[in-house]
C-alpha positions, -999 to 999 in steps of 0.1 A, spaced: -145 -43 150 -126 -73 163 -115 -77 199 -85 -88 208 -62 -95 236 -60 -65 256 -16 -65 253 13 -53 236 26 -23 232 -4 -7 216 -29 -24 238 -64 -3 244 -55 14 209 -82 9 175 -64 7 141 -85 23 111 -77 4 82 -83 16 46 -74 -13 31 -94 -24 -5 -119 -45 7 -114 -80 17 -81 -69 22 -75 -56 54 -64 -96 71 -28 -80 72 -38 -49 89 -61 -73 115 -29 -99 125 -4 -68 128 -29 -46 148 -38 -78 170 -3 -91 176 2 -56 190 -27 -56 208 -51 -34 194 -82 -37 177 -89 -31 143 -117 -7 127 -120 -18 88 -135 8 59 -132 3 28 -134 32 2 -120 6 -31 -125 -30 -42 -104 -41 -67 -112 -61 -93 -96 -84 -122 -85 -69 -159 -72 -94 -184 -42 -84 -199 -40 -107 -226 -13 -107 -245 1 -76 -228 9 -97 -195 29 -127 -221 50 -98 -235 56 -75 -199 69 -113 -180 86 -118 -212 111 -88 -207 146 -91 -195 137 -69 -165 98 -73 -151 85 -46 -125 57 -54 -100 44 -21 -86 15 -43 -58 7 -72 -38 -24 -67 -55 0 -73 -91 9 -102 -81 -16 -118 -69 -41 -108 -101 -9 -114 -127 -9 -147 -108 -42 -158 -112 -37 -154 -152 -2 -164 -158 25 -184 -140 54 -165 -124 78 -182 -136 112 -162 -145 131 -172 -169 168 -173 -166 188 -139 -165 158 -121 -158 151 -98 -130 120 -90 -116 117 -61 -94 90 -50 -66 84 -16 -57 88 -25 -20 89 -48 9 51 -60 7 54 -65 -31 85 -85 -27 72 -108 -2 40 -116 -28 62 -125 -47 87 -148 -29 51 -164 -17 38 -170 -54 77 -189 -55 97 -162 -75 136 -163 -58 157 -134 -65 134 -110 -60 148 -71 -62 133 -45 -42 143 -15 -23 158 -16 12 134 15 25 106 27 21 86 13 -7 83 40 -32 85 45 -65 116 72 -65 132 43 -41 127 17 -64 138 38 -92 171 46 -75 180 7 -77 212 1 -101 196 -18 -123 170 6 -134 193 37 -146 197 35 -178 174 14 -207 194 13 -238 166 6 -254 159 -25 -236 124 -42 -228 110 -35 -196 77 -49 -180 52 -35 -156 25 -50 -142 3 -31 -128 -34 -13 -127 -47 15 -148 -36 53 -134 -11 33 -110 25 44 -101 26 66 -132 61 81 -124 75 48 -132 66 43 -163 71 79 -174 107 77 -157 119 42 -175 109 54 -208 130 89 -206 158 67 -192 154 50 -225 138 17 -215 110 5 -239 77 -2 -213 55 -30 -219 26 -21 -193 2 -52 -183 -29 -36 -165 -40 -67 -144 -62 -52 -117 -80 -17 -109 -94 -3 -80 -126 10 -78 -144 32 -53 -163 22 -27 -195 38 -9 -182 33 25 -202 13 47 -232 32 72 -225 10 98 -185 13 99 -188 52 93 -211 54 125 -184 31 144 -159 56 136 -172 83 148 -178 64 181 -143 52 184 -122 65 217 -94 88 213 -69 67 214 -78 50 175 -55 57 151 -57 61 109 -33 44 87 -28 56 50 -3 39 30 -30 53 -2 -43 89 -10 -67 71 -33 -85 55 -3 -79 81 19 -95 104 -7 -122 84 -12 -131 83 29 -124 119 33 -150 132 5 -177 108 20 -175 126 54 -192 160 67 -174 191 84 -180 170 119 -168 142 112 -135 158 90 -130 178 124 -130 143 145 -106 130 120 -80 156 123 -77 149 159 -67 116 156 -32 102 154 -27 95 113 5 69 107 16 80 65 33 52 49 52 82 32 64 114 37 45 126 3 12 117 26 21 127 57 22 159 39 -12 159 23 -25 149 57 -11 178 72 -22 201 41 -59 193 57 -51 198 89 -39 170 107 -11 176 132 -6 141 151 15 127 121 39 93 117 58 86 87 65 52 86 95 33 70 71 20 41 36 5 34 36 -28 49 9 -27 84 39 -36 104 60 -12 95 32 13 98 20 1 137 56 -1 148 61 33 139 27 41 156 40 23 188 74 39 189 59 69 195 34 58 218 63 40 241 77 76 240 42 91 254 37 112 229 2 101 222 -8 91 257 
């Protein structure tokens, strides 16, 4: 755990973090600039894929989707993003887009919302294919629905698998430190895949002392799972990104409902 300066709005709070590991910086400066303290465990790392010649041909398209930070940041490491003029490259939400503007692509299109992939998929540009190219970079068994949508609007995908994710043995040491942490600690899932893979590690006990904590879901499609297994102290957030997630958390805290 890392202490921080007891202040802000969710001061005396501990953020659980499910974040791939080595990735949970975001959670730690969003948490501490609010205060609270920050719990990591990881249940996925995620590691490199080389595309090949399937990245070349997805940045090639007209219209390029990113559908993670974690896309950008791997498609970066084997290929400048560079777009070409008239293209569009699309995120699937607020987080990806802001990789993206960091690895210098301007003109980025993303949804407004909540980043999801029905919210990207409403954006204007994505309605109908006419047979056009579309790529999408992304990991194997990720954001499905996209792919499957575009091609029955009648866009022709070019999937680049740049990255995947996979599972973690949680730690000893941070599953003991969870179980120890006060009430007031609160679980953020913005993915059932690493929620799944904490859940399944833990024993009746310790899935009981989950349910009683405060769970912030980065959508309402996991806020529902959450409360399919019992958990009744639910926040959906706006989208994925950890601000959005502990603001929601501390809206509801200003209002007393978790104190």
């Amino acid at each position: 755990m890392n202490a921080q300066p007891d202040q802000g709005p969710l001061a005396g709070w501990y953020v659980i973090s499910l974040r791939p590991s080595g990735g949970h910086a975001t959670v730690r400066r969003a948490a501490s600039a609010r205060g609270a303290r920050t719990l990591p465990v990881s249940t996925l790392a995620l590691r490199a894929l080389d595309a090949g010649p399937a990245l070349a041909t997805a940045l090639a398209c007209p219209a390029v989707v990113f559908t993670s930070p974690a896309a950008v940041r791997f498609a970066k490491m084997q290929a400048p993003l560079q777009p070409a003029p008239g293209q569009h490259w699309y995120a699937v939400g607020q987080g990806t887009g802001a990789a993206l503007r960091r690895a210098g692509v301007t003109g980025v299109l993303a949804p407004e919302g909540r980043g999801e992939s029905e919210t990207l998929l409403a954006l204007p540009g994505l309605q109908a294919g006419g047979g056009r190219d579309i790529g999408l970079v992304t990991a194997p068994g990720g954001r499905g629905l996209i792919a499957e949508e575009l091609g029955r609007r009648g866009f022709r995908v070019h999937r680049a698998e740049v990255y995947q994710r996979l599972p973690l043995r949680p730690r000893a040491d941070r599953l003991a430190a969870l179980a120890a942490l006060p009430a007031e600690s609160v679980l953020l899932v913005s993915s059932r895949e690493a929620f799944d893979g904490l859940w399944s590690r833990l024993e009746p006990a310790g899935r009981e002392a989950l349910r009683q904590r405060p769970a912030v879901a980065s959508s309402p499609r996991l806020a529902a799972r959450l409360a399919e297994l019992g958990f009744q102290r639910l926040v959906v957030a706006a989208g994925a990104t950890p601000s959005q997630m502990l603001d929601a958390l501390a809206a509801d805290v200003g209002a007393g409902r978790f104190r």
